[in-house]
C-alpha positions as CSV (number, residue, x, y, z in Angstrom):
1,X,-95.1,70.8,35.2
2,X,-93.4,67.7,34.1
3,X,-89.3,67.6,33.5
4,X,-87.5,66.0,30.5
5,X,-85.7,63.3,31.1
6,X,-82.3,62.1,29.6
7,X,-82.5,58.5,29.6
8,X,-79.4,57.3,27.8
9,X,-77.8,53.9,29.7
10,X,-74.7,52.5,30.7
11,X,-74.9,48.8,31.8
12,X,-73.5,48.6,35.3
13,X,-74.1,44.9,36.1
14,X,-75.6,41.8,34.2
15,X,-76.7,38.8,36.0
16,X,-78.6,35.6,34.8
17,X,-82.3,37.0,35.4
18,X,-81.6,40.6,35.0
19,X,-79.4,43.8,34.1
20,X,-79.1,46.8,36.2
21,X,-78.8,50.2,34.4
22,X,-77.5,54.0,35.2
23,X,-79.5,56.4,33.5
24,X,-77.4,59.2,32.0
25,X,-78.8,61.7,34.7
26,X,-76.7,59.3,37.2
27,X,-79.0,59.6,40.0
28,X,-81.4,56.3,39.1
29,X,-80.7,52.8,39.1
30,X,-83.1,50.9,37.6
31,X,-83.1,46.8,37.0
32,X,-85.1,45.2,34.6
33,X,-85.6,41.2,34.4
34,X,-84.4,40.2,30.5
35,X,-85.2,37.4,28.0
36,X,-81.6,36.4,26.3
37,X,-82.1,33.4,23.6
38,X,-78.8,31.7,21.8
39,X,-78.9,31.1,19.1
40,X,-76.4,30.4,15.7
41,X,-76.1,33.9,15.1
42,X,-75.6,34.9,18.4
43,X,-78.1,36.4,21.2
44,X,-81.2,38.6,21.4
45,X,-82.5,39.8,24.0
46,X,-85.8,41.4,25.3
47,X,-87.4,43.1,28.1
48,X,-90.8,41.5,29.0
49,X,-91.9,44.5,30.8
50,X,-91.2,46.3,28.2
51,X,-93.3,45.6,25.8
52,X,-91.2,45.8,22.2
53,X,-88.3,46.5,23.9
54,X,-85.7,43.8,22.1
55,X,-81.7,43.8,20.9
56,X,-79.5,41.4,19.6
57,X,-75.6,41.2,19.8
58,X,-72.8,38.5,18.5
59,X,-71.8,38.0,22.3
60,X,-73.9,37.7,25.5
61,X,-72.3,41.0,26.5
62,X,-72.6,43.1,23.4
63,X,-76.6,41.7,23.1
64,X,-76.6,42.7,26.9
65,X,-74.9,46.2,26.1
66,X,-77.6,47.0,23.8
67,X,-80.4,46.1,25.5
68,X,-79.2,48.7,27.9
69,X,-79.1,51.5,25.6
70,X,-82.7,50.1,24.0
71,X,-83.7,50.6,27.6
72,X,-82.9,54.0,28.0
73,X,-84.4,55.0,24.2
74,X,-87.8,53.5,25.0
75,X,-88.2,54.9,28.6
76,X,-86.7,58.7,26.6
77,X,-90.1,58.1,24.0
78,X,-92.4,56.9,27.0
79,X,-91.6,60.1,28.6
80,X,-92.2,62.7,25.2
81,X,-95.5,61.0,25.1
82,X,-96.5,61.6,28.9
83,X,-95.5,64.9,28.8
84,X,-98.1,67.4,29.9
85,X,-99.9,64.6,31.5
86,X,-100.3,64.2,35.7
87,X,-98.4,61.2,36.9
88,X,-98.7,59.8,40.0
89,X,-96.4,56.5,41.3
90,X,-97.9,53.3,42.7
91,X,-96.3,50.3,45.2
92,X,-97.3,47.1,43.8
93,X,-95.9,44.2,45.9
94,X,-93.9,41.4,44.1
């Protein structure tokens, strides 16, 4: 039987290729690689791996913020939909 998840996110770090999350369970760490365009009305940001997955902000950090918490509200809707489903985990070498 699958579990709900909580996956509401606080940004713990932010480098140039990629932000690292804490899911709201605080047990999982996850990083995701990010897209962050200037522009004149400040930065958006997206998560290539996730497809649709985009925020904006007036700062780098506040566009970075948000991403963070659009992070954890698309993985929260991925897991209502795979609910009831059997998932297994792969290793796929980088």
């Amino acid at each position: 039987m699958n579990k709900s998840h909580s996956f509401v996110s606080n940004l713990i770090a932010a480098d140039e290729d990629s932000i690292t999350i804490r899911l709201a369970t605080g047990e999982t760490v996850m990083k995701y690689k990010v897209a962050l365009h200037e522009s004149e009305e400040g930065f958006s940001v997206w998560v290539p791996c996730l497809p649709g997955c985009v925020s904006q902000g007036e700062t780098e950090q506040e566009a970075l913020s948000n991403i963070a918490e659009a992070i954890g509200e698309y993985l929260s809707v991925i897991d209502e939909q795979l609910q009831g489903a059997e998932i297994r985990e792969i290793e796929v070498a980088a």
